[in-house]
C-alpha positions as CSV (number, residue, x, y, z in Angstrom):
1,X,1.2,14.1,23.2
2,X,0.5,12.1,20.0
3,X,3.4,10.6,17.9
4,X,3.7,10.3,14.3
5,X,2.6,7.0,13.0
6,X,5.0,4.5,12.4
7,X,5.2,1.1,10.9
8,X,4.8,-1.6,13.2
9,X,7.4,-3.5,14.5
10,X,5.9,-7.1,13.8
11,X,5.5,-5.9,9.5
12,X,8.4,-7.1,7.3
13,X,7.1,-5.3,4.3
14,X,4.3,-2.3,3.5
15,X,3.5,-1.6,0.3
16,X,1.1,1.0,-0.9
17,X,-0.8,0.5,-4.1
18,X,-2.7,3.5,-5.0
19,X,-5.0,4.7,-8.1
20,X,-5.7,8.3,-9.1
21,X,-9.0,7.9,-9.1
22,X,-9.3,6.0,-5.7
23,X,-10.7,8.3,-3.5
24,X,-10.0,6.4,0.0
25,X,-6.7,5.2,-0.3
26,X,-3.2,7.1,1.5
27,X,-2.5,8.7,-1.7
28,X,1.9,8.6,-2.6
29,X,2.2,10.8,0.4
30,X,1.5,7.6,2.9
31,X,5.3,6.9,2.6
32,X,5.9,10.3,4.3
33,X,3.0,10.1,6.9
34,X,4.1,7.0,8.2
35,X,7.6,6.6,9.6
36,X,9.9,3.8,9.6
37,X,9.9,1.0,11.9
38,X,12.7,0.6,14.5
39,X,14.3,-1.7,11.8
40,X,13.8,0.5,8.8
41,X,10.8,-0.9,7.3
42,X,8.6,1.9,5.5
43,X,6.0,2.0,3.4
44,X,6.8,1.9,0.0
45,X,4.5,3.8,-2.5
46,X,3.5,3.0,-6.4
47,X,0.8,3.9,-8.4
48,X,-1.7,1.9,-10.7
49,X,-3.8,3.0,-13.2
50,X,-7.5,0.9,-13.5
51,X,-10.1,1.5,-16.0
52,X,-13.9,1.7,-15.0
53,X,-15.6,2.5,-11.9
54,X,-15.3,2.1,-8.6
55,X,-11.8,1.9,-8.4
56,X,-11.2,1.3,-4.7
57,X,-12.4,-2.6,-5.2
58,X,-9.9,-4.9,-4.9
59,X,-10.8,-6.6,-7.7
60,X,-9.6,-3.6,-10.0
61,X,-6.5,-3.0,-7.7
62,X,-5.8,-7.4,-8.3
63,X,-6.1,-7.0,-11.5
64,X,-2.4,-5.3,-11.9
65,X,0.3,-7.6,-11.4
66,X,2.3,-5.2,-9.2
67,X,-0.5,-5.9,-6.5
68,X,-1.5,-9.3,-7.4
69,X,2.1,-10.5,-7.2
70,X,3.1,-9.7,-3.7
71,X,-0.4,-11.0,-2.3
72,X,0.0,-14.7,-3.8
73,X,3.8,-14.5,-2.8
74,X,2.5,-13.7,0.9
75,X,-0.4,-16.5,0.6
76,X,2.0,-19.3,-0.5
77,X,4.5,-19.4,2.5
């Protein structure tokens, strides 16, 4: 029988950038799709608001802080 989809044990953070106009991405509702890991790890949801086309680029998602932020924390350690 199929299980609800959970975080993975091995992630230590999931977070969830997601633009109204982004027609691919989980939407705020991934947080409640997805449960928590065994050690309470969950996806964590916030919006962004980019200008323009083709807003599923990450090029217009780096282009906010918010999301550009965690990814350079991530590269440097």
């Amino acid at each position: 029988m199929p299980r609800p989809a959970c975080c993975p044990e091995n992630v230590s953070s999931w977070l969830n950038f997601w633009d109204r106009d982004d027609i691919v991405v989980g939407r705020p509702r991934l947080a409640e799709w997805i449960r928590p890991s065994r050690s309470g790890v969950k996806a964590v949801t916030e919006r962004v608001a980019s200008s323009g086309l083709w807003t599923h680029t990450a090029t217009k998602y780096l282009e906010h802080g918010i999301v550009a932020r965690p990814v350079i924390e991530a590269l440097q350690s």
